[in-house]
C-alpha positions, 0 to 999 in steps of 0.5 A: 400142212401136208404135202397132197401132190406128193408120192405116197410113202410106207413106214414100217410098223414093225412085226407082230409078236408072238404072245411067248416073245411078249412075256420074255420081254417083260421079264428081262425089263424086271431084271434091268430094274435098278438095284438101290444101293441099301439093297446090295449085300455088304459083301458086293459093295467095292474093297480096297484091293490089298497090293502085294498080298500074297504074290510073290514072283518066284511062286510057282503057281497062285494060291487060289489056283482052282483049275488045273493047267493040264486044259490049258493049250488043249486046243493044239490038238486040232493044230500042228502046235507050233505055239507050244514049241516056240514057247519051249523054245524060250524057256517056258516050261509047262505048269510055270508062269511066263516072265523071266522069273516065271512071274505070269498067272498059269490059268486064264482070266475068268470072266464073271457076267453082269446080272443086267445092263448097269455100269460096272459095279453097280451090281455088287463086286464082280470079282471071281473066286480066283481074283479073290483069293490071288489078290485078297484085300483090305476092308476100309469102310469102317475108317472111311466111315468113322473119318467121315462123321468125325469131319461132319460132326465139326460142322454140326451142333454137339447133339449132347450139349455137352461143353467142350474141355479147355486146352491148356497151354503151357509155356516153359521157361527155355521157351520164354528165354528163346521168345525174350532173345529173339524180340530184343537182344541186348548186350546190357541190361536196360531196366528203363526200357524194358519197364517202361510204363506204357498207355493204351489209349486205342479202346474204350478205356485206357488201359496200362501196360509195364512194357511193349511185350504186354501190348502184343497180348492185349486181345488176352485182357477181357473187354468190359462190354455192357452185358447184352439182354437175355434173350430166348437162346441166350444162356447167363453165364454161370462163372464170369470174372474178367476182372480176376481173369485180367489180373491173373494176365497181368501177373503172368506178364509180370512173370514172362518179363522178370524171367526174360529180364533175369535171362538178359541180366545172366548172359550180360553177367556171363559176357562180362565174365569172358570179357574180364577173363581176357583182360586178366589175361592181357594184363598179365602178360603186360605184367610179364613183360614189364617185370622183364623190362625191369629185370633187363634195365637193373642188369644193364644199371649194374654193368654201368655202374661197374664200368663206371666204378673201374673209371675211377681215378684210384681203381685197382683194375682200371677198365681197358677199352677192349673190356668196354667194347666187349660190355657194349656187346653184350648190352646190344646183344643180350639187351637190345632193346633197352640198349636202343631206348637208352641215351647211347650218347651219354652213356659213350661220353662218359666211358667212350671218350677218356679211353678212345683219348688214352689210346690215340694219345701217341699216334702220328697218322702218317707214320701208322696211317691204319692204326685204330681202324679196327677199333674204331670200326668195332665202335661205329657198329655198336654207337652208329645210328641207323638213320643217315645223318645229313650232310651237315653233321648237325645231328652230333647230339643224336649220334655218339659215334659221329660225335666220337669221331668229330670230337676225338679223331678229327683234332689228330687229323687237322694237327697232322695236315697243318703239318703236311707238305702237299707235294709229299702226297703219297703218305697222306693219300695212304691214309685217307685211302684207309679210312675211307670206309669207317669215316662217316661221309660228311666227315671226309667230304670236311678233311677234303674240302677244308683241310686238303683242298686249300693246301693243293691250292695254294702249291699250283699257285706257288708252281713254277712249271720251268723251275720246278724239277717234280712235276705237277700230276705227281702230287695232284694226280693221285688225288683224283680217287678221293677228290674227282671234281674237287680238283676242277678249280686247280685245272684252269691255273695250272693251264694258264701256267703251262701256257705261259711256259709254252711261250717259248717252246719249239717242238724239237723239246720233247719235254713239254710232251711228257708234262702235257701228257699226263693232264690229256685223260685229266682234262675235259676234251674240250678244254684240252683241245682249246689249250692244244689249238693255242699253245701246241698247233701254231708252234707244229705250223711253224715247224713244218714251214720250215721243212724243206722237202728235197727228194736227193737229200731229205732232212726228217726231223721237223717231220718226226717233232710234228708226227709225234704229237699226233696223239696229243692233239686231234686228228682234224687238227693234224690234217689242217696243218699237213694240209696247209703246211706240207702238201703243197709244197710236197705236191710242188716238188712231185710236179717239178721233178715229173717235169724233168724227165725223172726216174719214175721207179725212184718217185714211186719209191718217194711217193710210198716211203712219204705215204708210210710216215702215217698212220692209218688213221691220219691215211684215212681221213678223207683230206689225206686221200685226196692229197694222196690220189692227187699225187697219183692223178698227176703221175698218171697225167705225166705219164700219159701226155705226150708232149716231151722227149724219151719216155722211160720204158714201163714207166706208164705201167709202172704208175698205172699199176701203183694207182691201181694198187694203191686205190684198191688198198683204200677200197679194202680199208674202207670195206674192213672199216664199213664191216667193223661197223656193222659188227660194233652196231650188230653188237649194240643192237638194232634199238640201241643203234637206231637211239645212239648218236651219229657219229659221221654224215655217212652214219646219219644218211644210213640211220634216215634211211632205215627209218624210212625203209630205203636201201642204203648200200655201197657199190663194189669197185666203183668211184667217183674221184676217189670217192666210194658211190652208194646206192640210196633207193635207186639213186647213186650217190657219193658222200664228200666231206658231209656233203651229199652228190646226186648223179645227175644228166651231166654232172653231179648235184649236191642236194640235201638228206631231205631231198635226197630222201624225197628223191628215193621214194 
């Protein structure tokens, strides 16, 4: 419904025309009529552009170039021409194309103007006479067109009715052979599986097939379907026999199979070829080497049957050993093989023996101890085994040296020692000694252990060490090379002998040292110690008890027997008897004569001329330091207390100076000592240092300490009764006869390493 209240609006109608605008606008609705397309001339219709025509960038102009370029830029007249000069500028150069190689068009595009308002090309081609000729084409639409029915005709029904041609295809016989390789490759023939006979019981009839190849082309065989009613469109068939078809399949299968099996057949036959001619060839080369084997082992039989010939009682040229040796030779080395398989045993008892017998026949091995060596090291080349013989000898029967040596050798040896005398040593030592290196092992270890050792035992038991004018380690001593431990039973008799004559002996006999001397490197340390403690000690005790000790007439030669065995026994033992036996009477004297108003430049001479009579080793043990500082501290004491009459001037700076001197010289000695045991463990190492064995208590304090990271030092010039004090972390610390002192308020505490070293951290 309309809308009354509202204001009334206008509307245009439009202008009035004139009856001559009417009729131009009819004509122009003609012109825009679409044109069909069977009405367009053949020549408008689109074509393939043909590319790369005649262009070519280096011509200097195009081919249908109508209009000419002398217009071209003509309106720079009404301008000052600034383009043209920048183009010439560049390069450009008039009547050329622009582009590096002048490949640009000269004359402009041209326009052509479409006929009425339709899409393009819907008018005809709109290409210009100019495009035409500068780029001509190809017209394709007669192919276009033939490809075009020849795809449409596959779809639609042969107009004709004519029957198509049939195609054959054919097969080659590489083809099946290929076809038959790839199916199954086998490496020999196998006739009962390819033509095995095979029903087909899927269809309608059963149907049989001569092997699985023909199941695949079954879909080839004609079915033998009812014949449908003829209908309107139905045609009869003019030639149909499915039963000749089938079987002309069935004979071509047979065919393909026989052609695939005959294939199979000839590369079984060819690879037996090649496998037979690499047999022929291993065969033969056996052959070759069996005809070698054969030719070798007749020469090694003559050669053995001449030697064996020369071996004859009556022969004119009889066969030397040399000669032998020399025929060993050349079967080891020209004939090694066969020489390793034969039975060398044999063989060297036959020949070997009666000449090795012949030449050993005069021979006395004390006399001529190195008589045969080299013969009998030349044999042991040539008959040794290279396997090791046990220990036993028990492989004689597989070894003709060993047996050689064992059945030949050996009865000349055990003649000879039942005949030594073992206190003549010397000569059987010699020969032993020369045939250490060609005698086997187990044959040495038998003259040793059977033959020599019960000969040297039973002479330690007839030995008298006070009758007997040769000493034992004369003749026992140079065994030791040859027999080392063997000797160990021989060591207790001999002991308990010399302890026996030891009974009665006083040390002013110094022979008792020549004999024991030699026997102190012989003997375990600790049996030597132990035989010492007993036999030599008590009497060195006795000894010094008797040595009276007078300052004005001192009588040193129970002194001298005592110092001269400090070699022999050990230092702990010589300590305890200068300890028990001599410091206290010789500190006794000291304190007598200090007591009597003495001279004290004669006691410091006493005092240093008693220190000189030992060693530094014996002056370094801490025991001996003691005794000697204590004689000190008692000069001092004397010199320095009061009490008594005149006083010998200097005589207090004459003993100060003395211990002054004298306990610098322990601190430089044990400093020295301290150095050469850093340099000896700088030398070993830090990890063999830190793996060795302590030797002392101070060496096990220092090793606790660097496992535990603590600094373990000496303090320089300070003492502690005699007594070097150490740092250990920062506690000080001083080390008397493996016991450890800890400073503490007051006094000195003893404590032990753990404490002390729970202490330092």
């Amino acid at each position: 419904s309309r809308d009354y209240s509202a204001p009334v609006n206008f509307i245009s109608a439009g202008m009035k025309k004139s009856a001559a605008e009417d009729m131009s606008e009819e004509d122009s609705d003609e012109d825009e009529k679409p044109v069909k397309q069977e009405e367009i001339p053949k020549e408008f219709v689109p074509k393939k552009l043909k590319t790369g025509g005649n262009f070519k960038p280096s011509q200097k102009g195009f081919a249908g170039g109508t209009k000419s370029f002398v217009d071209f830029g003509s309106w720079e007249r009404h301008t000052k021409g600034i383009g043209q000069k920048l183009l010439q500028k560049m390069g450009y150069v008039p009547g050329r194309g622009l582009g590096k190689n002048a490949q640009g068009i000269i004359n402009p595009i041209e326009a052509k103007q479409r006929k009425g308002k339709g899409a393009v090309g819907a008018y005809g081609s709109e290409r210009t006479s100019q495009s035409l000729q500068d780029f001509p084409v190809v017209d394709s639409e007669e192919e276009a067109e033939e490809e075009f029915q020849k795809e449409l005709s596959q779809w639609r029904k042969d107009p004709n009715g004519g029957k198509k041609k049939p195609k054959y295809s054919y097969k080659t016989v590489e083809e099946l052979k290929a076809k038959g390789r790839i199916n199954k490759q086998l490496s020999t023939p196998q006739k009962e599986i390819s033509q095995v006979k095979v029903i087909d019981m899927t269809g309608r009839e059963q149907k049989v097939y001569y092997s699985y190849s023909q199941i695949s082309h079954k879909h080839n065989i004609p079915d033998n379907n009812p014949q449908q009613p003829l209908g309107k469109d139905c045609k009869p068939q003019g030639f149909a026999l499915p039963e000749l078809e089938h079987n002309l399949q069935l004979l071509i299968s047979i065919t393909e199979q026989e052609i695939i099996q005959s294939d199979r057949q000839l590369q079984y036959e060819r690879d037996m070829v090649v496998n037979l001619t690499h047999e022929i060839q291993k065969m033969s080369e056996v052959l070759s080497h069996e005809e070698r084997a054969i030719n070798n082992l007749s020469k090694v039989l003559e050669m053995v049957e001449e030697c064996e010939r020369r071996m004859q009682p009556g022969c004119e040229n009889p066969l030397t050993l040399d000669e032998c040796a020399k025929i060993f030779e050349t079967l080891q080395d020209k004939y090694y093989e066969e020489y390793r398989m034969s039975d060398r045993v044999d063989l060297a008892v036959a020949i070997v023996y009666p000449l090795m017998k012949d030449y050993f026949k005069n021979w006395d091995p004390l006399k001529d101890c190195t008589y045969g060596t080299e013969i009998i090291a030349k044999w042991k080349s040539l008959l040794e085994n290279d396997q090791l013989l046990s220990h036993g000898g028990q492989d004689l029967s597989t070894d003709a040296f060993h047996r050689l040596m064992w059945e030949i050798w050996m009865p000349y040896v055990r003649n000879i020692v039942a005949q030594w005398q073992p206190r003549n040593c010397g000569s059987m030592v010699d020969f032993l000694d020369s045939w250490v290196n060609v005698v086997p092992v187990w044959i040495l270890e038998n003259i040793l252990d059977q033959l020599i050792f019960p000969k040297l035992q039973k002479e330690v038991e007839s030995w008298n060490p006070l009758t007997d004018t040769v000493p034992i380690h004369s003749w026992i001593h140079p065994w030791l090379p040859l027999m080392q431990a063997r000797l160990e039973p021989l060591y207790s008799p001999i002991r308990n002998k010399l302890a026996n004559a030891l009974q009665k002996w006083h040390p002013s006999d110094s022979s008792a040292k020549l004999i024991l001397q030699p026997w102190k490197d012989v003997f375990t340390p600790g049996s030597w110690e132990a035989f010492m403690v007993k036999n030599i000690v008590p009497k060195l005790g006795m000894c010094l008890n008797e040595l009276i000790i007078n300052p004005h007439q001192q009588h040193m030669d129970a002194f001298y027997w005592v110092i001269d065995w400090e070699g022999m026994i050990s230092v702990s033992s010589l300590v305890g008897l200068l300890e028990k036996h001599f410091f206290p009477k010789w500190l006794q004297v000291l304190c007598s004569w200090l007591s009597n108003s003495p001279n004290y430049e004669e006691i410091t001479k006493w005092y240093l001329g008693w220190k000189s009579m030992f060693s530094d080793q014996v002056l370094a043990h801490p025991s001996i330091k003691d005794k000697f500082n204590e004689a000190l501290d008692i000069m001092n004491r004397a010199v320095s207390s009061s009490v008594g009459g005149y006083m010998q001037p200097g005589a207090r700076e004459n003993i100060a100076y003395l211990t002054h001197t004298e306990r610098r010289k322990d601190f430089q000695y044990e400093a020295m000592q301290e150095r050469r045991e850093a340099e000896n463990m700088a030398q070993r190492g830090i990890g063999m240092a830190a793996s060795s064995v302590p030797m002392n208590f101070k060496d096990l304090i220092q090793t606790k300490a660097e496992e535990h990271n603590i600094v373990f030092m000496p303090v320089i010039g300070k003492r502690h009764e005699g007594k070097q004090l150490y740092t250990f972390g920062r506690i000080v610390i001083y080390i008397d006869r493996g016991v450890v002192f800890v400073q503490g308020e007051k006094t000195w505490v003893p404590t032990s390493l753990q404490s002390l070293i729970d202490m330092a951290k």
